[in-house]
C-alpha positions in Angstrom: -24.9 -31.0 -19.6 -26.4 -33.1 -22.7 -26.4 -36.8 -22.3 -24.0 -38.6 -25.0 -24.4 -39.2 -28.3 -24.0 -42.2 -30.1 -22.3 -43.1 -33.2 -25.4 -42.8 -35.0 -26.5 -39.9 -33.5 -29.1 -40.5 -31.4 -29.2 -39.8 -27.9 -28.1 -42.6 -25.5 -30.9 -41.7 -22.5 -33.7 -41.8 -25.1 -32.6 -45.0 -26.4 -32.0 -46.8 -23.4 -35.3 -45.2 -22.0 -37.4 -46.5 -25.2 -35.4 -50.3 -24.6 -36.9 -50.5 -21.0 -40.4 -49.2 -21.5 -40.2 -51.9 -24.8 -38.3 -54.6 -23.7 -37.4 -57.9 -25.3 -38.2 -61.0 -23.9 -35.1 -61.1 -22.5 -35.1 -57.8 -21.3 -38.5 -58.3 -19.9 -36.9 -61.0 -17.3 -33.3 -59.3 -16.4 -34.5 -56.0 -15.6 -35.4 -56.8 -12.6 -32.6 -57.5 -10.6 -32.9 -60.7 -8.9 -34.9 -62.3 -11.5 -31.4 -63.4 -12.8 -30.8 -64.8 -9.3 -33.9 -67.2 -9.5 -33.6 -67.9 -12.8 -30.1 -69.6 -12.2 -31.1 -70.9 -9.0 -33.7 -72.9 -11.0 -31.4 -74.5 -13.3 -29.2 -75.6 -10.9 -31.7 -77.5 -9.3 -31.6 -81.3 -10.1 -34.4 -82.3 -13.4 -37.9 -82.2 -11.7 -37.3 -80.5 -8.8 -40.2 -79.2 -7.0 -39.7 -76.1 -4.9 -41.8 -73.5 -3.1 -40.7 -69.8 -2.5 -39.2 -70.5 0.6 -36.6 -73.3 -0.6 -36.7 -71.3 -4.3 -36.0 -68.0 -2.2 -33.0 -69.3 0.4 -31.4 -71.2 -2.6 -31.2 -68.1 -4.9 -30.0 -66.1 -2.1 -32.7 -63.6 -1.6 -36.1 -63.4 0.3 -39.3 -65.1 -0.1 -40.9 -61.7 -0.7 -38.5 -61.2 -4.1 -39.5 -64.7 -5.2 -43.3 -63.8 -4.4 -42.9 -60.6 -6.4 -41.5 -62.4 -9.6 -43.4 -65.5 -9.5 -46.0 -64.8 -11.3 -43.6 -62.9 -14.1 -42.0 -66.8 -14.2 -44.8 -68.5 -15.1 -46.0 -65.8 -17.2 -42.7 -66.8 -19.1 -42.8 -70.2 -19.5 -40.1 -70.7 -16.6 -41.5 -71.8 -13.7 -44.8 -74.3 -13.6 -46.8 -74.2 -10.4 -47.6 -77.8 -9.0 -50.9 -79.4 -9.3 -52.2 -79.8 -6.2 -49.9 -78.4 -3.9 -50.6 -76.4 -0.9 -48.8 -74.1 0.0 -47.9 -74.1 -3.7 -44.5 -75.9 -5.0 -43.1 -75.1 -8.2 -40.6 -76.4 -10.9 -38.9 -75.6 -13.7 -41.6 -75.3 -17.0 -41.0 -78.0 -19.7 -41.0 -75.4 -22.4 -39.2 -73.9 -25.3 -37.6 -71.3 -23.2 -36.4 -73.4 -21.0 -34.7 -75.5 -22.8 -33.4 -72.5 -24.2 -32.2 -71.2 -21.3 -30.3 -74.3 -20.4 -28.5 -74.6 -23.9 -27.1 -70.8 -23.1 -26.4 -71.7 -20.1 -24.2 -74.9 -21.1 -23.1 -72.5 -23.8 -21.5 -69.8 -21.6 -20.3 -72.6 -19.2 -18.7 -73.9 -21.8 -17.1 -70.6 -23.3 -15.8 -69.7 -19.6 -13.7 -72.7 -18.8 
């Protein structure tokens, strides 16, 4: 059986294979499942909220070994902003283009939803 065919022609598989070994930048965060559980845990927290993978973990409603695994991915993307000076390490939500970005879609589809 041959996998469907778009209405360009092209074959569906291939293309969604190419769009995850290339993602975007979105892409690049919500292809990993609970990512998106983190990443809306964190902006529900209140402004300046400092967190560490324990609280981060029990408030997104997965384990502190998912938030360990996608930590680093966070702060890679100007998400999440270890600390200074913390130990064990606490972390909060980046001042940074993306966030704000992320909260102004997130209003957004609030917004469009009620």
């Amino acid at each position: 059986m041959s996998s469907p065919v778009s209405s360009d022609g092209t074959d569906r598989a291939t293309t969604k294979r190419q769009r995850l070994e290339n993602p975007s930048g979105f892409l690049h965060l919500a292809r990993h499942e609970s990512v998106p559980l983190v990443i809306d845990a964190l902006l529900d927290l209140p402004p300046g909220r400092e967190v560490n993978k324990t609280e981060l973990a029990d408030h997104a409603g997965v384990t502190r070994q998912t938030v360990g695994a996608h930590v680093d991915l966070l702060v890679e993307t100007e998400v999440l902003e270890p600390v200074p000076g913390t130990t064990p390490t606490r972390y909060r939500l980046a001042e940074s283009a993306v966030v704000r970005e992320l909260l102004e879609l997130n209003s957004a589809l609030g917004a469009a939803t009620e």
